[in-house]
N, C-alpha and C positions, 0 to 999 in steps of 0.2 A: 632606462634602467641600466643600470652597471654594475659589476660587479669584482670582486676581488677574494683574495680568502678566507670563504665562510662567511663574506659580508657580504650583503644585496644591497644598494641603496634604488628604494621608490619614493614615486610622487606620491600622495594621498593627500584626500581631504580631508580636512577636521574629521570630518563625522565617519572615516572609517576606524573601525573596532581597536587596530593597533594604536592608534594615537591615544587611546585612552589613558595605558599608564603613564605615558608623557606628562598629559593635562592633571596625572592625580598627584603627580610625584613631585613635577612642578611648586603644582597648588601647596603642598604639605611643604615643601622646602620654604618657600617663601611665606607661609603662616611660621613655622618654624622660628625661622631668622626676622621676622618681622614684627610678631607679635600681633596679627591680626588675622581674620581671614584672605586672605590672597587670590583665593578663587577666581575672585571679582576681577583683580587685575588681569588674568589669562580671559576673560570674556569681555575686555577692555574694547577690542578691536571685532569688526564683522570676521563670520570664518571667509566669508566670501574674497576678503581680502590676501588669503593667503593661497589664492588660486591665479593660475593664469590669465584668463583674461582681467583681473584688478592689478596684474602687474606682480603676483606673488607666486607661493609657492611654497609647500609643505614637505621636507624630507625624513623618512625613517631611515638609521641602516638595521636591515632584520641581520637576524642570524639564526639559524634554523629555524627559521619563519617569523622570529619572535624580536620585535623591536627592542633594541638592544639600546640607541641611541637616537636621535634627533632632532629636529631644527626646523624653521621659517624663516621666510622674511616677507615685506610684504613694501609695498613701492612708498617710497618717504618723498620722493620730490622726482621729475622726470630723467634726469642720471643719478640717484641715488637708488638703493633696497637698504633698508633697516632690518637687521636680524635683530629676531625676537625667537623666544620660545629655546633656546638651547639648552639639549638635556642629555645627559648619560644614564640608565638604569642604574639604582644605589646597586645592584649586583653584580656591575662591570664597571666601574672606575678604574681607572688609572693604568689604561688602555691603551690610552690615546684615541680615542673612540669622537671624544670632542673636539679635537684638531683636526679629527677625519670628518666632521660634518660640517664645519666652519669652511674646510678647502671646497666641500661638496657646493656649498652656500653657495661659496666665490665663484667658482665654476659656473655654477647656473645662474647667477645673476649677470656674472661677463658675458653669458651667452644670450641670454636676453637683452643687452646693449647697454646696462648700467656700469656705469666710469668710475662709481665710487658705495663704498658702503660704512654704514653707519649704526650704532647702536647706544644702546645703553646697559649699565648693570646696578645693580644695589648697592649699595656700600658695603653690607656684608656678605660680601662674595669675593671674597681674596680670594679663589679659587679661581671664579670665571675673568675677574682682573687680572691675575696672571696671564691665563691662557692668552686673552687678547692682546699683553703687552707681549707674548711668546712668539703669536702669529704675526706679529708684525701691525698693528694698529697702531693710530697714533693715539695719546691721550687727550682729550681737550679740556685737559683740568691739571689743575697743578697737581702733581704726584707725592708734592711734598706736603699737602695737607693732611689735616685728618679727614677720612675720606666720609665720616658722619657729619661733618659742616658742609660740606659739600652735595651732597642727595644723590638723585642718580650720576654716574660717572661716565661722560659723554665718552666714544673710543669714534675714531674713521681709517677707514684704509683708501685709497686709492689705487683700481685695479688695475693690470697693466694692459695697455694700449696692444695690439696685436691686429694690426692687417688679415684679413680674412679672404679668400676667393671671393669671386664673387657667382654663382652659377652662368651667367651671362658669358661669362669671360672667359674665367678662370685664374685670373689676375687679382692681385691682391686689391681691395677695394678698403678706402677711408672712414674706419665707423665714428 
């Protein structure tokens, strides 16, 4: 857990109580923009997946107690994490609240020994396509299309490389 000002970032599981308005706000966003129920798709993947030992990982940042914003990912291939689930409360946008869970993402998945990460977004989500083309993602689609022929719109970053101690040592060891 860490923390900064007036933000807490925790692990949690799906099934704690704060992830809730994630999963509802989520859901409504993408029935919204989509014209369907979406639900479906946020119970696409096991929760189990978004925990530690499947290789994943569930973040809130609270703010007096109250998840404010949040994120996943969950393991796509053995050096990759795929972020999914990225969300800001519709009553803190434009914050920067999503760039702060995206670095959090990053952070814990280079800590876990992932070299690269991956995701997807909607096509109508000019919003979260920005962010990702703001944080430094690559796009793996043409940017000059219409991004509705196109479907989900792949993004990857690759993270950086950093020599770590090693407890043995204390010497920088090759991840």
């Amino acid at each position: 857990m860490t923390s900064a000002p007036d933000l807490t970032v925790v692990q949690v599981p799906v099934r704690d109580p704060r992830v809730r308005p994630l999963l509802r706000e989520l859901g409504d966003e993408y029935s919204t923009r989509y014209g369907k129920d979406a639900h479906a798709e946020l119970a696409r993947y096991p929760d189990e997946e978004f925990t530690a030992p499947y290789g994943g990982v569930l973040l809130l940042l609270l703010e007096g107690g109250e998840a404010v914003a949040g994120g996943a990912f969950r393991r796509y291939d053995t050096g990759t994490a795929e972020l999914k689930r990225i969300w800001t409360h519709s009553a803190h946008r434009r914050r920067g609240l999503a760039r702060r869970v995206v670095a959090e993402l990053e952070r814990e998945a280079l800590a876990r020994g992932y070299r690269r990460v991956y995701l997807t977004t909607g096509p109508r989500q000019p919003e979260a396509r920005g962010l990702y083309l703001a944080t430094g993602y690559t796009p793996l689609f043409d940017t000059h299309a219409d991004p509705e022929t196109i479907g989900p719109l792949p993004f990857e970053k690759h993270l950086p490389h950093t020599p770590r101690p090693t407890a043995a040592t204390g010497k920088a060891a090759t991840l």
